[in-house]
N, C-alpha and C positions, 0 to 999 in steps of 0.2 A: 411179410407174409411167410409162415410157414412154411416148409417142405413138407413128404410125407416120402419117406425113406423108399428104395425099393427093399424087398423083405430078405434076409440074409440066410441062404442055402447054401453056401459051402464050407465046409471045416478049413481051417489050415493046410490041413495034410491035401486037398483036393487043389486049393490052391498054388503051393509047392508042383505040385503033377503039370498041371494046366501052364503056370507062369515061367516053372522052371525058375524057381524065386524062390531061396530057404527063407523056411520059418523067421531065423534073427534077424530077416534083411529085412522083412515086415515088419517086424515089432521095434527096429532102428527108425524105419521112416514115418512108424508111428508115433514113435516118442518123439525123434525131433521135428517131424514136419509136421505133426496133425494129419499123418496120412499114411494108409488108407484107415477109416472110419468104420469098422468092424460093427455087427451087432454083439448081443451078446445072447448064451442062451440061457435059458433058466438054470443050468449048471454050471454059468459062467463062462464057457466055450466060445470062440470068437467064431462068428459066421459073416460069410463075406457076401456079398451081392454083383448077380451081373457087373453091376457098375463100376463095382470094385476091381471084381476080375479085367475088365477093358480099361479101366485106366491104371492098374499096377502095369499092365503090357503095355498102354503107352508112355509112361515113368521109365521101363525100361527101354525103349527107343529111345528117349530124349536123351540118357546115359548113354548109349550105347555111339550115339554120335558126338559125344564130349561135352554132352551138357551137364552143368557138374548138379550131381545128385539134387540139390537146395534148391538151384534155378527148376531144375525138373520138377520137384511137387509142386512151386507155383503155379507151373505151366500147366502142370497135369489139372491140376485146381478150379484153374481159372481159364482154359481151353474147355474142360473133359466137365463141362454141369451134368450133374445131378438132374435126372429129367424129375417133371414136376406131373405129380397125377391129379385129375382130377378132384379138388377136394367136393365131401360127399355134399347133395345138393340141402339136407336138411340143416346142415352146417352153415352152407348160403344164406338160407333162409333165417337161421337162427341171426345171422348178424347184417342180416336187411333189416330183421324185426327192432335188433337193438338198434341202428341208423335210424330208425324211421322214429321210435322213440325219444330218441336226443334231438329232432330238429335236425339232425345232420344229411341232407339232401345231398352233398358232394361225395360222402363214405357211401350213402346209397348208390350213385351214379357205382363206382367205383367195383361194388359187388357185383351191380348186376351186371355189370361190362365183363367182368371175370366168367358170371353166369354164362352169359349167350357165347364166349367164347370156347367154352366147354361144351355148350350140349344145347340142343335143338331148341328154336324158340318155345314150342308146345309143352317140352318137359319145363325149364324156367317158368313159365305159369302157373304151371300142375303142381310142380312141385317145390318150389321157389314163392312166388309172390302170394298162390292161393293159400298153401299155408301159415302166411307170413298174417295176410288181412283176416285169417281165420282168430290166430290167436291173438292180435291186438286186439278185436273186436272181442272176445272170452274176457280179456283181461280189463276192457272199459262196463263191460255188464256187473261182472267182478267186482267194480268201482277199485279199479287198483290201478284205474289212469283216466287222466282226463279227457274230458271230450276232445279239446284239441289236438290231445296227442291222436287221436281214431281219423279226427279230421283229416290232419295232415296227412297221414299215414294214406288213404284212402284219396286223395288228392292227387300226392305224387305218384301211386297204381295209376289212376286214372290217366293221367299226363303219359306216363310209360308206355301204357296202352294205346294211346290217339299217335302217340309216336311210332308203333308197331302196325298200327295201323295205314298211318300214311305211306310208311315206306315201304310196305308188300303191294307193289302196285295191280293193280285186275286185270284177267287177263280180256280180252277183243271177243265178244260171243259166247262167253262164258256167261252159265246156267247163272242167273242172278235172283239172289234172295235179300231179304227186306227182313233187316233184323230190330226190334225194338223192344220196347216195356210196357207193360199194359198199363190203362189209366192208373192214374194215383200212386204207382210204381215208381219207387226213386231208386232203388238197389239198381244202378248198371254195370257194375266192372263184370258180374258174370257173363253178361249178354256180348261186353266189350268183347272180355278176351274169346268168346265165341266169334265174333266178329275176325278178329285177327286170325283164328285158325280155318276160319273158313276162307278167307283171302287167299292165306297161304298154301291151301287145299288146291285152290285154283278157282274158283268160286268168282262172282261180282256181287259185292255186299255193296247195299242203302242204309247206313249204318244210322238209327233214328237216334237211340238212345232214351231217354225216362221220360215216362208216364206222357205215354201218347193216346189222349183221346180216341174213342174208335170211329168218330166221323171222317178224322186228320188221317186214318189210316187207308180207312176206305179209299179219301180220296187220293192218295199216295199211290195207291194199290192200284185203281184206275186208271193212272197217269202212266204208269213206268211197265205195268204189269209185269212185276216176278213171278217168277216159279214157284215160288214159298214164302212164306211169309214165318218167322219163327219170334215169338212172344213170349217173354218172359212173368212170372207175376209169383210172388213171395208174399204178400200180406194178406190179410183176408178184404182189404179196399179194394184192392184191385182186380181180386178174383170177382167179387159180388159185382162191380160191373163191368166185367167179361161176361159173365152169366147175365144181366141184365140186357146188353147187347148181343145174346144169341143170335137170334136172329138173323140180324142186319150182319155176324162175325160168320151164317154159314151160307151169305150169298156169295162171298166170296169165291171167287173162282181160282185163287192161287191154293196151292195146298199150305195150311196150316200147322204149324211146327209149335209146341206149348211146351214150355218146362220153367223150370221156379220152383222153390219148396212147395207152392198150392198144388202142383199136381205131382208133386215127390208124393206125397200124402195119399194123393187117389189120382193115378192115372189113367180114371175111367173117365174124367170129367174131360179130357182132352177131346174125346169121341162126341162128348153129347155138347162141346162147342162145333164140333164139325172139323175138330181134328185130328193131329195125332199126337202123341206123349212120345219123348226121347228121352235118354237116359240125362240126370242132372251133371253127369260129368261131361265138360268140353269135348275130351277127345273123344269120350264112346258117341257121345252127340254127332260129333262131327262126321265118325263111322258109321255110325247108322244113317245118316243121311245118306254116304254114299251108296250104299245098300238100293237103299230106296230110288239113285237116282240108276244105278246098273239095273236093277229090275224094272225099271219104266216107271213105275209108282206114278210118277209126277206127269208125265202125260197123261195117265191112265186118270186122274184125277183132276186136272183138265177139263179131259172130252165129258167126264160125268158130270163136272161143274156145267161146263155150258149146255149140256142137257138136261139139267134142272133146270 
């Protein structure tokens, strides 16, 4: 793996001030030790880094107690790491994309383990795995890869995700929503990683998953009775019977939650199933629900349901 340097702001001459450490004595334990590791500047100028600065001063301790110069930049070397930043998350992603390509599932594990340990499960989604399935999928329409490579690829998201899932446990009385796919809907990893940011939110997800009849819904709805109910639908199969089930979708007494490319397109239609349109991105999804659940929204929506 990579390093990614800290960036180099001090001249020589700064660090002479600072170290109490002539110029030759650095450019000595440069030449023979590999140390310290200068930038350079566009004029050639050596520029040093925090890091540099704190471990030239602990090089000098280790001398200063009689450890002879040589054992010291070991030590310093291999005591004093180099911290490690962040690397940026499109880069992640760029090398989930080529993992997922090669069949290589363990290089995947490997990344995204790096991922979560860096940065919030929500960003890894967002910016990590959704754009990872964006461009496999570009590149199989493309015809510049195989179905199975999109399969795979979309297979182990999904596994990723039921794994994210399981281990954000719900919390005891927490506001519970019923998340699924409208009929004939196979697209779920969207809905998924909705799923998972709303657990994590604090939420209790019924997490249905693809193309769920609206009889099976109904009666789900009736059994468990959520707050909400949020439906996803991207094709034009699934929207035509969403609409076709009007109806029977605005007896519903839970508030209804719709987002999919069908209503990225026209989120007026959300209204005339009897509910409401969220933004297609997860996390503003997720925000606006809270929104709605600090304003009452969802009671208020409720008591007008059982009043029809």
């Amino acid at each position: 793996m990579s390093t990614m340097r800290e960036e180099g702001k001090y001249t020589v001459n700064e660090i002479e001030e600072r170290t109490d450490t002539p110029s030759t004595t650095l450019r000595q334990w440069e030449r023979r030790y590999g140390f310290p590791k200068p930038m350079r500047s566009d004029s050639g100028y050596r520029l040093y880094s925090d890091f540099d600065l704190k471990a030239i001063l602990k090089m000098k301790r280790y001398i200063s107690d009689g450890v002879p110069a040589s054992r010291a930049a070991e030590l310093v070397q291999t005591v004093v790491e180099e911290p490690q930043l962040p690397r940026p998350l499109n880069q992640l992603s760029q090398e989930l994309c080529d993992a997922l390509l090669n069949f290589d599932d363990s290089k995947a594990d490997k990344i995204l383990s790096e991922a979560h340990a860096l940065h919030t499960v929500e960003l890894v989604l967002v910016e990590v795995l959704q754009p990872t399935l964006v461009h496999i999928g570009t590149l199989w329409h493309e015809g510049k890869i195989r179905i199975a490579n999109e399969h795979f690829a979309s297979n182990y998201v999904r596994g990723h995700l039921h794994n994210l899932l399981k281990l954000t446990a719900g919390l005891r009385d927490a506001t519970m929503v019923l998340v699924t796919c409208a009929p004939h809907e196979q697209h779920e990893i969207a809905v998924l990683m909705l799923a998972v940011m709303l657990r994590r939110a604090g939420y209790g997800v019924y997490y249905i998953g693809a193309n769920l009849p609206i009889e099976d819904m109904v009666m789900l709805i009736n059994k468990h009775q959520p707050t909400a109910v949020m439906i996803s639908s991207s094709v034009p199969e699934s929207l035509e019977e969403l609409m076709e089930g009007k109806d029977l979708l605005k007896s519903i007494r839970s508030l209804l939650v719709y987002g999919g490319f069908s209503f990225e397109q026209n989120p007026g239609l959300a209204e005339e199933l009897g509910g409401v349109y969220l933004s297609g991105n997860a996390m503003d999804a997720v925000e606006e629900f809270h929104k709605l659940v600090r304003k009452g929204v969802l009671n208020t929506w409720s008591d007008q349901s059982q009043q029809a």
